[in-house]
N, C-alpha and C positions, 0 to 999 in steps of 0.2 A: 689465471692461477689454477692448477691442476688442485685436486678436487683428492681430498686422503681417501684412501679405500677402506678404509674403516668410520666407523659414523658412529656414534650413540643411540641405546637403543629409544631415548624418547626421540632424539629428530627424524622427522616423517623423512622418506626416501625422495628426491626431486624427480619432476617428470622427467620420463625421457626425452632428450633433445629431439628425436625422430618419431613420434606416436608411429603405431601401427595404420599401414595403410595410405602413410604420407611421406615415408623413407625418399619419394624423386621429387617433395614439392619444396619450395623452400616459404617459410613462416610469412604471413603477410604483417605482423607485428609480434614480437616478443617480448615478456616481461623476462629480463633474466637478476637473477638473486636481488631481489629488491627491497633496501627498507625506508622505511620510515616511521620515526618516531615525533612526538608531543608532549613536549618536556620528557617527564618521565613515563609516560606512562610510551610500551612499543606498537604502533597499530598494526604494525607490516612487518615482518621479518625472515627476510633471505628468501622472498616466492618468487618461483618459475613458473613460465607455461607459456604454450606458444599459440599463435591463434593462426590458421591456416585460411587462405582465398578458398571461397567454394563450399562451407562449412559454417556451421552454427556450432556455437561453444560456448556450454552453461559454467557460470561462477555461482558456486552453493555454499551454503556458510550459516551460523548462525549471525542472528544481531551482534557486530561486536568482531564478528571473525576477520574483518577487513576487507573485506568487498569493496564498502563504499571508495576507503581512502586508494583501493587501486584507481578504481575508475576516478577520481578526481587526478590521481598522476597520468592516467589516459589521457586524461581533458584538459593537461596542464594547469591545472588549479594547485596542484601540490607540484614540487618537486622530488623526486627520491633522494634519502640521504646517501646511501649507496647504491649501485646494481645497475642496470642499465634496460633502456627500453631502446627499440631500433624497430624501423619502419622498412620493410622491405631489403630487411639487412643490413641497413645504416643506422648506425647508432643518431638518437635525438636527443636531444636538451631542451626541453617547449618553457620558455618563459613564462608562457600563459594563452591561456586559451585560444588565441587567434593564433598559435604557433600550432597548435595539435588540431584545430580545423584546416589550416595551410597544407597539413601535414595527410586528409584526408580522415580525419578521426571525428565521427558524430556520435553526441552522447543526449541520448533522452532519459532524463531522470527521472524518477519516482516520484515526486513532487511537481506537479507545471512551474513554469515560470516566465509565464505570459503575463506581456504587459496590460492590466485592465483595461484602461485607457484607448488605446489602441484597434485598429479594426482585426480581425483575426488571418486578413489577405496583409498588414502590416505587422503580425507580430513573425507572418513566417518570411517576412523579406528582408526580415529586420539582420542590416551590414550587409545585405547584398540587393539593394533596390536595383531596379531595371531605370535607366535614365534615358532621357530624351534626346534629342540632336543639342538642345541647350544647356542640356545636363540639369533638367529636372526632373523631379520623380515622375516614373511614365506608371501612375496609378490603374490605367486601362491596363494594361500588360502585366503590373505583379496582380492585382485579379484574376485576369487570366492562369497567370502559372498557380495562383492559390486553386484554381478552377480545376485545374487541370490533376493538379495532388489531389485532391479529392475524390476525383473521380476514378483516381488511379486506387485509392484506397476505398472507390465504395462508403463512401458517407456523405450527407445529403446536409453541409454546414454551409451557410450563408458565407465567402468572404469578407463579404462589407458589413457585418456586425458586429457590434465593440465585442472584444474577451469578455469582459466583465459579465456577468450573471451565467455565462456558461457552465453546463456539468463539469462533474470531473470526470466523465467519460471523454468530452468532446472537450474538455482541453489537452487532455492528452493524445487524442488524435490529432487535435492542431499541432502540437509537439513533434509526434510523427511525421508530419506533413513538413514540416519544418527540418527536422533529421535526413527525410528524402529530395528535399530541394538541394541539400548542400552537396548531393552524390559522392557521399563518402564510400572508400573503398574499405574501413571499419566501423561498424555499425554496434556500438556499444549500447545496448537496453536494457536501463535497472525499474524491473518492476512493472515495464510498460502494459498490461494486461490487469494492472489489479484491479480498478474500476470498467473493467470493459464484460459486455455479458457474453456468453459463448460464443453469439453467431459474429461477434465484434471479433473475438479473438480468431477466429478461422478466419475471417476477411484478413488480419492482420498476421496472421501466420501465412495467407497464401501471397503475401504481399513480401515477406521477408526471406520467404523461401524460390520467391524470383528472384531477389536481390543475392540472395546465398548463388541461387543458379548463374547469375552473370558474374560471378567472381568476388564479390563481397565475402569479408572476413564478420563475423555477426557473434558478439558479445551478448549472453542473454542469461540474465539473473533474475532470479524467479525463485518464491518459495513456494509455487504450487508443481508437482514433480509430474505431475501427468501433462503438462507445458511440458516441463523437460524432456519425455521421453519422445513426445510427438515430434519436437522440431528440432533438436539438439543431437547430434551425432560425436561429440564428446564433453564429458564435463573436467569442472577442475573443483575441488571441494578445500574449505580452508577452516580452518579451527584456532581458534583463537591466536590471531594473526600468522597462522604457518599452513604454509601449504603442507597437504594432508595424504593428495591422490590427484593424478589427471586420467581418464581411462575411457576407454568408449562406451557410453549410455549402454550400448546392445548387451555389455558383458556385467551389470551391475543391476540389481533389484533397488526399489525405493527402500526397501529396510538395510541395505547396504547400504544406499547414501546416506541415510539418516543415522545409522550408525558411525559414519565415519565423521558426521556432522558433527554431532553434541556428545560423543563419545561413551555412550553407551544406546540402549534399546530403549525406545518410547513404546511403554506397554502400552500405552492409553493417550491415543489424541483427544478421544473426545470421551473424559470420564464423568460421564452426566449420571448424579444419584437419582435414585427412586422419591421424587415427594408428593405426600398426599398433598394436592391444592387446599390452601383456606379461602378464607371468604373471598371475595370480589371485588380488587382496587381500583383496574380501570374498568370503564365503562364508556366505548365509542358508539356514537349510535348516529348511522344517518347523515353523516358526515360531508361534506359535499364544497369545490370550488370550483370555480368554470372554467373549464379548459383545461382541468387540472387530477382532480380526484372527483368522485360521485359515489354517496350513500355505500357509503364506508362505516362497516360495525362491526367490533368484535371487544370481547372482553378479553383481561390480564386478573389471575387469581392468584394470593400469594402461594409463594413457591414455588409460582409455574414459570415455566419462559416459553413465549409464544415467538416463533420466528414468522416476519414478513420479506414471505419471500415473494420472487418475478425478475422478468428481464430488466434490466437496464433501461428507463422508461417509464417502469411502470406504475409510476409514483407513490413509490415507498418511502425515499425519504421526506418525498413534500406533505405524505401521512403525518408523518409522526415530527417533523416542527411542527403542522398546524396543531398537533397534537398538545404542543410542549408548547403554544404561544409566540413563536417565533414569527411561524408566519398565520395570514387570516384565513379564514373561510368563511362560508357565503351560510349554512346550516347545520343543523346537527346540532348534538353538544358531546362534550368529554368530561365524563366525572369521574373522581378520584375519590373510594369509600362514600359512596351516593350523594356526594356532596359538585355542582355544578362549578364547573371552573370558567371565570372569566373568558373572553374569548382575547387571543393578541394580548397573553398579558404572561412572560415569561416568569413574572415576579411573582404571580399566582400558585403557577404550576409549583417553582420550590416551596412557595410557602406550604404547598396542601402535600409536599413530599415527592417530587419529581427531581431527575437528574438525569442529564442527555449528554452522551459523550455523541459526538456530531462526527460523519464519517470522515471529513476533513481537519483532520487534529490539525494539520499549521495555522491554519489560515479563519474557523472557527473555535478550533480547544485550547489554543495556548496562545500565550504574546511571547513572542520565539525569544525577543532581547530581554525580558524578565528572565530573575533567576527563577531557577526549578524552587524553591521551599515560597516564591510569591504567588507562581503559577497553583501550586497546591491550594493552597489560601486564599485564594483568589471571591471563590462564592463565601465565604463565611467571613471576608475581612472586617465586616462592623461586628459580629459576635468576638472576635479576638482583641479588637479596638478595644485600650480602656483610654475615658475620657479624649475619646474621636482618637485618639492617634494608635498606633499599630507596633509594637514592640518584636523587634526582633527576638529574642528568646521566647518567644509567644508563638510567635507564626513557625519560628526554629524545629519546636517541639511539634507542633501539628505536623507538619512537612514529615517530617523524620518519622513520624507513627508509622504512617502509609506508604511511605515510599518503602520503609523496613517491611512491610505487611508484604507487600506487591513486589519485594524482590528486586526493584529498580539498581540497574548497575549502573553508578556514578560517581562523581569525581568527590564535589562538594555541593553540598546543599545549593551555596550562592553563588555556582555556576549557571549559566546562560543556558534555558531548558535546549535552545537551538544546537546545546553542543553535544545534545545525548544521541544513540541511535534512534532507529524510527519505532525497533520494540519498545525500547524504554521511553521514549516520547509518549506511547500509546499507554504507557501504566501508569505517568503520570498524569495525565487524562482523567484515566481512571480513579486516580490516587485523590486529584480536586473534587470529583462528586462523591467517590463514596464517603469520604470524609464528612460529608455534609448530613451524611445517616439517612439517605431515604428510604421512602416504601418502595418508591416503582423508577427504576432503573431502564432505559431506551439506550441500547449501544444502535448505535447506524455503522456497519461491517468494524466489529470487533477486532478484526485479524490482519485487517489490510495491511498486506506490506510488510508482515513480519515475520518472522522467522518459525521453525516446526517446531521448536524448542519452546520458546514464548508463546506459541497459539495455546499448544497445551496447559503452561500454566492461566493463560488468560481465561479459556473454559473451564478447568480447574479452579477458579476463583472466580466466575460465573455461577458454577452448578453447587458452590460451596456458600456462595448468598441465596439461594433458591433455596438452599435445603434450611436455613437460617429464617427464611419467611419473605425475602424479597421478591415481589412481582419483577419479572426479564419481561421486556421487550425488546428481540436482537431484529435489526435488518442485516439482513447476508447472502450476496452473492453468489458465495460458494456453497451448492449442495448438501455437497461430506457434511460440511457445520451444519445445516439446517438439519438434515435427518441425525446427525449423529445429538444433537443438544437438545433442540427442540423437544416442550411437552405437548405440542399444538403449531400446526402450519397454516398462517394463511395469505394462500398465494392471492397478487396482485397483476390485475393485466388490464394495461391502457388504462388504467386511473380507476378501476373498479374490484372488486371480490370475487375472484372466479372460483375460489375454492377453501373449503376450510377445513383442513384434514387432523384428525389425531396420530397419536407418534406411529402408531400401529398400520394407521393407514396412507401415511409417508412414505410412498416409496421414490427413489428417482422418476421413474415412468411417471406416475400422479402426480406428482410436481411439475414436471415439465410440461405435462399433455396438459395442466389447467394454465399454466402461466403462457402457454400459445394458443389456446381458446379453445383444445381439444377438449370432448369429454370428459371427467375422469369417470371411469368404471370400477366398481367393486372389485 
C-alpha cells in the first residue's frame, strides 16, 4: 500500500527503507510497519527498521516504549497483529520459537533462563544434543563444544556444574554461550552486559564484533549509551510504542538520544542532595567468610549513601546478604544503632530496621505469579492480617500508597507483577520494603536494566530518603552512579577493602586503580 505524502505532525517519520551507506546491501531482517496490541492497551504501533549483515544495531527506548514486545515477535513468542517481518527478503510467519531459531534468529534475554537443574554444558545443548551412533546423548562431545564456547568467549566456567548457584554474571555468559552455539545469522541482545564488569564486557564485545565481521545481523539493546556508541554503528529509538528515529550513532550525541527517548531533556541523572550525615546506623566490623569475603568494615550514617563498589567478583553482593542475614559468616559482627544483630537471621535484620532490595528482582524480589498489590505486602503481611487472615482492601490500600509514590506504570493492582516492565518491576521492589519504613535501606545495582528515564527517578527517590534520614547502602556496577550518588565509596577487590574514599575523592581513576589492586594516590 503506498504510503500518503502527507502525515501528521505528531507521527514520527519512518526510517528510510535504504539507511545511508547500505543503499547496495539488502536487509538481513526487516521489521516493516508492525503492531501489536494487548487487549487494550497498544504496545507496538506501525514500527519499521531494518537490520543489515555486518552491522550492529541498537533498539533504545524507555521502559514501556516496546522493545521487549519486538524482540519477543523476533523470537516468535508473539505474533504481529499487522505488518510484516521477512528474513532475508522473504516474508515469515514463526508460530513460535523453534520457527525464528530454524529461521537463524537467537535471542539472549535480560533475565537467564537456565535450567537450574541441569549442568551448564546441558543447559547450552539444550534441542540440539550431539548423539551417538545409537542415538544417545554423546555427553563427552556437548562438553566438549560447551568447552569450546568458552574459550571462544574467554571465561574460565566449569561445563559440568549444575546452573544452580551460579552469578548472574556467569549465567548470562552461559546464555551467550548458548546464543553462539546455535550460529545464528541474527543475533538479538537485550541487556546482555548488565551484570558483566567492564573487562567481561570488552571480551564480549570483541566476540560480537567478530560475529558482526563474518556477516551477522546483531540486535543490541542496552540502556548504557557508552555500549552503544562503542559497538553499534546505527540505532533505532522508540517512544512509547512508535518508532521515533533510526540514524547512524556517528551523527547523534547521547543528549540527542535521550532526548528523543523520554521526550524532553534529563537535567539531572544523578540529582543527589547535600545531607549532613547523623548518627551511625550500620556498623560492620571485621567481617570475614572463607573463600569468600575477609575483615570487611565500614560504617552507614543516616543520610548518607555509601556505595560498594568493584569488579564483578569482588564480593559485594555476598557483603551485604551476609550483612542482611541471608547468608553466614564465619566473624565479625553487624550492628544496627549499637545494637548486635543476630548472625543468619533475616528476621533480625527487619526487625532492627533493615530492607534489601536483592540485585536479582525475579528470582530473589518478587514471586513473578502474585499480583503486584501481594508482592508489595509481602513483608508486612502479619501487621495488615486482622485475626491471621489478610483483607484485600487492606493489602489494596498499602500497594496503591507506594506504587502511587514510586510512579509505577501499571494495569491493575491485581495484575501478575510478571506482566510489568523491568523498570516497573524494579519500583515495585522498591515499593515492598520501603513500605516497611526502615532505617537502613541495601539496594544491590538499583538500576540494572532499566531504562535513563526510571534510573533518574530511582536516584531521585534514593537521595530523596537520604535527605529524609535514611541510611543507603547501594552496590553498583556502574561508575557514573557511584561517583555521581555516593556520599562515600568503598571499593571491594577479591573479597577484601582496597579502598575507602569520600565523594571528593572519587574519582574514576581511584576507583578503578583500588578495585584492581592499584594504588590509589592523592
Amino acid at each position: 500500500m503506498a504510503e500518503a505524502n502527507a502525515r501528521p505532525e505528531n507521527q514520527p517519520p519512518k526510517p528510510r527503507t535504504q539507511p545511508p551507506g547500505r543503499e547496495s546491501t539488502a536487509p538481513r531482517l526487516e521489521v516493516h510497519d508492525v503492531t501489536k496490541s494487548f487487549g487494550a492497551v497498544a504496545a507496538v504501533q506501525g514500527v519499521s527498521f531494518p537490520l543489515y549483515p555486518g552491522e550492529a544495531h541498537a533498539l533504545v527506548g524507555e521502559n514501556g516504549a516496546g522493545k521487549s514486545t519486538i524482540v519477543k515477535m523476533l523470537a516468535g513468542v508473539h505474533r504481529p497483529d499487522t505488518g510484516t517481518l521477512r528474513v532475508d527478503g522473504a516474508d515469515v510467519d514463526f508460530a513460535g520459537p523453534a520457527d525464528a531459531k530454524a529461521a537463524g534468529i537467537a535471542v539472549i534475554y535480560q533475565e537467564p533462563t537456565l535450567f537450574p537443574d541441569l549442568s551448564v554444558a546441558e543447559n547450552i545443548a539444550m534441542g540440539n544434543q550431539p548423539l551417538t551412533r545409537l542415538r544417545q546423548i554423546d555427553r563427552r562431545e556437548m562438553t566438549a563444544n560447551a568447552e569450546r564456547l568458552f574459550r571462544r568467549l574467554g571465561v574460565p566456567i566449569d561445563p559440568s556444574r549444575p546452573a544452580r548457584g551460579l552469578s548472574i554474571a556467569d549465567q548470562q555468559l552461559v546464555e551467550i554461550a548458548k546464543a553462539l552455539s546455535a550460529e545464528a545469522r541474527v543475533l538479538i541482545m537485550d541487556e546482555p552486559t548488565a551484570a558483566l564488569s567492564a573487562v567481561e564486557v570488552q571480551r564480549l564485545f570483541a566476540v560480537v564484533r567478530s560475529l558482526r565481521d563474518e556477516g551477522a545481523a546483531i540486535m543490541f539493546i542496552s540502556h548504557r549509551f557508552e555500549e552503544i556508541t562503542a559497538l553499534c554503528e546505527r540505532v533505532t529509538i522508540m517512544r512509547d510504542g512508535r518508532h521515533v528515529a533510526t540514524d547512524l550513532v556517528s551523527g547523534l550525541s547521547v543528549d540527542d538520544m535521550i532526548r528523543r527517548m523520554v521526550g524532553r531533556d534529563l537535567s539531572a541523572l544523578f540529582p543527589k542532595q547535600d545531607v549532613e550525615p547523623g548518627e551511625v546506623v550500620l556498623e560492620v566490623e571485621g567481617l570475614s567468610r572463607e573463600g569468600v569475603f575477609r575483615d570487611i568494615s565500614f560504617s552507614v550514617r543516616a543520610g548518607e549513601i555509601v556505595a560498594l563498589a568493584g569488579l564483578v567478583g569482588a564480593g559485594r553482593s555476598e557483603v551485604m546478604q551476609a550483612v542482611f542475614g541471608v547468608d553466614p559468616y564465619d566473624e565479625g559482627s553487624v550492628k544496627v544503632h549499637g545494637r548486635r544483630l543476630r548472625k543468619n537471621a533475616p528476621r533480625a535484620a527487619m526487625a532492627a530496621g533493615m530492607a534489601l532490595v536483592p540485585e536479582d528482582r525475579r528470582q530473589q524480589g518478587l514471586v513473578m505469579e502474585l499480583s503486584i498489590e501481594r508482592n508489595v505486602t509481602l513483608p508486612r503481611a502479619r501487621k495488615l492480617a486482622r485475626l491471621g487472615l489478610l483483607f484485600g482492601g487492606r493489602e489494596r490500600e498499602a500497594a496503591e500508597t507506594w506504587t502511587r509514590k514510586l510512579q509505577t506504570k501499571l494495569g491493575r493492582l491485581s495484575d501478575a507483577v510478571g506482566t510489568l516492565s523491568g523498570g516497573n518491576q524494579q519500583k515495585v521492589v522498591l515499593a515492598k520494603w520501603l513500605a516497611t519504613g526502615p532505617r537502613l535501606l541495601i539496594v544491590d545495582e538499583p538500576t540494572r536494566g532499566i531504562d535513563v528515564g526510571t534510573k533518574a527517578e530511582v536516584h531521585r527517590l534514593m537521595s530523596s530518603l537520604a535527605a529524609d534520614g535514611l541510611a543507603v547502602v547501594m552496590v553498583s556496577s556502574e561508575l557514573p552512579e557511584v561517583l555521581g550518588m555516593a556520599d562515600r565509596v568503598v571499593v571491594l577487590r577479591e573479597g577484601r577493602v582496597a579502598a575507602q574514599l569520600t565523594r571528593a575523592e572519587a574519582t574514576e581513576e581511584s576507583v578503578m586503580y583500588a578495585a584492581m589492586g592499584q594504588e590509589v594516590t592523592a
